[in-house]
N, C-alpha and C positions, 0 to 999 in steps of 0.2 A: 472409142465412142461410148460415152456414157449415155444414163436418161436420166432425166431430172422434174423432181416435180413445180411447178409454176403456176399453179392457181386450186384453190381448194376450196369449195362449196358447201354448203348444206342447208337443206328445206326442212321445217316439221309443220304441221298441219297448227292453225292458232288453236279447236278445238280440243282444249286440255279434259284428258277422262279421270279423275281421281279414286281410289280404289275405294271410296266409300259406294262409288255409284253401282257399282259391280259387286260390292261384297252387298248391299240392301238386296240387287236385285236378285240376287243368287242365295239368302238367307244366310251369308255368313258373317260369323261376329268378326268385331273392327279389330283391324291390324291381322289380320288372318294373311294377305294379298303378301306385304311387306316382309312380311316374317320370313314365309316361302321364298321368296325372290325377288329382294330388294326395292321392288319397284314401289313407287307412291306417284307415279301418275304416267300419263302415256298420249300418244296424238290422235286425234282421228281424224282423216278428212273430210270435207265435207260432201253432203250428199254428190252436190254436179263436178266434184274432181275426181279425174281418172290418173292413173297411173302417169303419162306423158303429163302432166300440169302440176302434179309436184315435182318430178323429173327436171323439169324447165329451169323451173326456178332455182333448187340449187346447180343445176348446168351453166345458167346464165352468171350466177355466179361466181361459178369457179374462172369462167371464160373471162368478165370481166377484171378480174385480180389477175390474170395469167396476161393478160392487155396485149395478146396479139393478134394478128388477125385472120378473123375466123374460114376463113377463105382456104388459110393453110393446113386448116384440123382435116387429119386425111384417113381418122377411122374414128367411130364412134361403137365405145359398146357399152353396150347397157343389162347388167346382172337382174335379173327380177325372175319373180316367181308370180307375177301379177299384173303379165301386158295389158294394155288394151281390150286386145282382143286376143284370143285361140290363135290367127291368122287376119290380117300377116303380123309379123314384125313390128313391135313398137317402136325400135330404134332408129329406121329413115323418117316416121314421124317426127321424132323428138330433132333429129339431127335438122328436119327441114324448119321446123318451127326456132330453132337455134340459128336458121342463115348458114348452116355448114354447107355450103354450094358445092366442097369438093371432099364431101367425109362420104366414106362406107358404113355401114350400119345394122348392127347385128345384136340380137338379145342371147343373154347366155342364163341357161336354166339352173345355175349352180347349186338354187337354195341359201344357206345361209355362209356357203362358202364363194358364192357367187362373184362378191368382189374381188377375191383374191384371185381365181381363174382368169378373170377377165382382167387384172396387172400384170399378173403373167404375160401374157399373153400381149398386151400393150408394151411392155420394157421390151420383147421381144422384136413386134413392127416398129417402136421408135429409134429403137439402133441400128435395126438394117435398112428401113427406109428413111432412116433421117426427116422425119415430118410429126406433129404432135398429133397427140392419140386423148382423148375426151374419154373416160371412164366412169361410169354412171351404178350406183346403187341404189334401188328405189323400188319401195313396195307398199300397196296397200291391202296389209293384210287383214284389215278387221271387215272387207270384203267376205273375207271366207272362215272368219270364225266361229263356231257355235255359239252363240250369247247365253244358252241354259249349263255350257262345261264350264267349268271353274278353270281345269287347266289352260285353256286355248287362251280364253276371255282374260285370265291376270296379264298372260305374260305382248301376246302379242300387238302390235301399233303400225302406224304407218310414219313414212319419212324416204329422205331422199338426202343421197352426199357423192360429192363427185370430186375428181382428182384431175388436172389437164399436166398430160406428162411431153415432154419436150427432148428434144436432142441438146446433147449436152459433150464439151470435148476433155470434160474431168471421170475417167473412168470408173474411179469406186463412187459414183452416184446411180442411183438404179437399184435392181436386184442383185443382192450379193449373194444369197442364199435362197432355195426355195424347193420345199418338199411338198405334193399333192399325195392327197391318198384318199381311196374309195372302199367302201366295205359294204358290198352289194347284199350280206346275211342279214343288215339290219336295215333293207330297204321299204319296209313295211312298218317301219315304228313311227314316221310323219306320214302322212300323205293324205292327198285328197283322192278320196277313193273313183268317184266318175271325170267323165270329162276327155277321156284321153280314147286311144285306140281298143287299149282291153276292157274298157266299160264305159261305152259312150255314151251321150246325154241321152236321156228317156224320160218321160212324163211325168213319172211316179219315183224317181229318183233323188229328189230336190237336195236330201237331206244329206244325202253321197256325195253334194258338190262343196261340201265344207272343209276344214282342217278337223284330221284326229291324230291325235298323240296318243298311242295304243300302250305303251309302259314309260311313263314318265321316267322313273329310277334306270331302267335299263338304257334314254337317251341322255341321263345323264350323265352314266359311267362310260359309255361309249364315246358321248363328247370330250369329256374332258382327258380320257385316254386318246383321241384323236387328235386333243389339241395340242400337249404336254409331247406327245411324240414326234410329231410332225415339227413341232417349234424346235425340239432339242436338232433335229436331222436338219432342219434350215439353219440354225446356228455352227452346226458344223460343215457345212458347204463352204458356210461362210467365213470360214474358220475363228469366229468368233465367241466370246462367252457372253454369258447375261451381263454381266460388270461393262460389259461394251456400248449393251443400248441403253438408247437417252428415253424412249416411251416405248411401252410393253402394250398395244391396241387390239385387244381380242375380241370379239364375235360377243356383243350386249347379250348373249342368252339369258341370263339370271344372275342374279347376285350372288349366290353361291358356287357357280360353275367358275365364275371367273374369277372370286376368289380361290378353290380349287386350283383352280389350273397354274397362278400366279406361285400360292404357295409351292406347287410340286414343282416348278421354275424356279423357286427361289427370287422372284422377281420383288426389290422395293416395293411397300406401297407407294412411297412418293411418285414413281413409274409410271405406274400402271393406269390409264384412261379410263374411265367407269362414268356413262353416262346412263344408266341402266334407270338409275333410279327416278328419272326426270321424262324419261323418251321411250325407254319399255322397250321390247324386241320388234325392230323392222325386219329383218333374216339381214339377206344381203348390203343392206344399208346402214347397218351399226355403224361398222369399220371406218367408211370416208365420213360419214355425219360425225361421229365423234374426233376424227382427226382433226378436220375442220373447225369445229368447238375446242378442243382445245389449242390449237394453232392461233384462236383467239385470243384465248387467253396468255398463250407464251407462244411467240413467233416460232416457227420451226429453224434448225442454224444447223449453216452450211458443216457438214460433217458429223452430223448427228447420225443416228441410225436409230431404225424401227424395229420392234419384232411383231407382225400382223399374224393372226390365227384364228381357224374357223372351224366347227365344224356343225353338221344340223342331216336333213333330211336326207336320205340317201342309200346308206350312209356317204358323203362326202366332206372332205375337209384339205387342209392345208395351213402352212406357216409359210409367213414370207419377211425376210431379210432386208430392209429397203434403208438404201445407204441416202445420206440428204447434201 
């Protein structure tokens, strides 16, 4: 029993932010954003959308290209760093507003490795319980940005991309390889600092409920040694080399990181999926939004192979193998 994927999604907010708007507001001269980190523009949702309404949208999408029906989706998860609410759970929302009548539904806090956790984890219930699994990445993070930091305010956006994975009787379709890994010493280099159990909401706090990235350089050597490792140890599960995969889809951090990571892979550019520059960093919704995007552009074909990798707040990360 294989898993296979059969419908592929993705949302981005119409509101396009161009990095003029951000380098005026922020006093910095032009081309400053791009230089840094690829990007030249990003999404932002609008005021009355929440997390579950760009969610929807590429959910409904993936579902209708997967054209089965929805009765049968028998787990929904959804990666985000920015439910609805604290409590409960975004994902019985999303699944109800989706008509999944008979899905389960669970948000997974991954960060920016989020989507990949939550495949894992999907290729695992699709092949023992023989039923399709809805997998969701979607964040809106310019919720929790600082608008006065330059770092937060370049890189990160909002967006949504999702995957509908299926039972399938071709065995190498699925995860062929797949490495997780956590490094709990650099759990303090993203985070929002209130909010949680160790320092709950308070009055006079407001400014605690944001995004801080405490050593930029230090999340980057971190990542990109997260990615580059984790990718090399899914490829050999898999027993496969880079010459094997057909698209290299890593975690939109920046333009640099992923060039980084690519180089130290030895990955083609031709490969390599880079939507960085258009969409900006959603965390966990890079991965499928760009999959989806380029699946546009060039069908995905049966026996191709993926190498998926992430890493971001946590520290966590992972690389995943996905045969087609």
């Amino acid at each position: 029993m294989g898993c296979e994927i059969i419908g592929l999604g993705h949302y981005a907010p119409e509101r396009r932010v161009g990095n003029g708007e951000i380098e005026q507001r922020l006093g910095l001269e032009a081309g400053w954003i791009e230089r840094r980190t690829g990007i030249r523009e990003r999404r932002y949702a609008a005021r009355n959308e929440a997390l579950t309404d760009i969610a929807v949208k590429a959910c409904d999408m993936a579902l209708k290209t997967a054209g089965i029906d929805r009765s049968t989706v028998a787990l929904t998860l959804l990666a985000t760093s920015t439910p609805d609410h604290l409590l409960p759970p975004s994902a019985p929302l999303l699944a109800h507003r989706l008509a999944l009548t008979n899905s389960g539904g669970i948000d997974m806090a991954g960060a920016c490795a989020g989507f990949l956790y939550a495949l894992t984890l999907a290729d695992g219930f699709v092949r023992t319980q023989r039923a399709p699994v809805l997998v969701v990445g979607a964040n809106i993070l310019t919720r929790r940005i600082d608008a006065t930091d330059a770092g937060t305010s370049a890189l990160f956006a909002d967006a949504a991309g999702a995957v509908v994975l299926a039972p399938t009787d071709r065995p190498n379709a699925g995860i062929l390889g797949a490495h997780l890994s956590a490094n709990g010493s650099g759990y303090d280099l993203i985070k929002i600092p209130a909010g949680g159990s160790r320092r709950p909401f308070e009055p006079d706090i407001a400014d605690e409920t944001l995004m801080v990235m405490s050593d930029g350089k230090a999340v980057f050597t971190k990542a990109v040694d997260m990615m580059v490792a984790t990718s090399r140890k899914a490829l050999a599960r898999a027993e496969l080399d880079i010459v094997n995969i057909g698209r290299f889809v890593p975690h939109q951090a920046n333009g640099r990181l992923i060039a980084a990571v690519a180089h130290q892979l030895d990955v083609p550019e031709s490969k390599v999926i880079s939507t960085i520059a258009d969409y900006g960093n959603s965390s966990a919704a890079t991965i499928p939004l760009s999959l989806s995007l380029s699946a546009q552009q060039k069908p995905l074909a049966r026996g191709e192979r993926l190498l998926m990798c992430a890493a971001g707040a946590g520290f966590t990360g992972g690389a995943v193998v996905f045969g087609l």
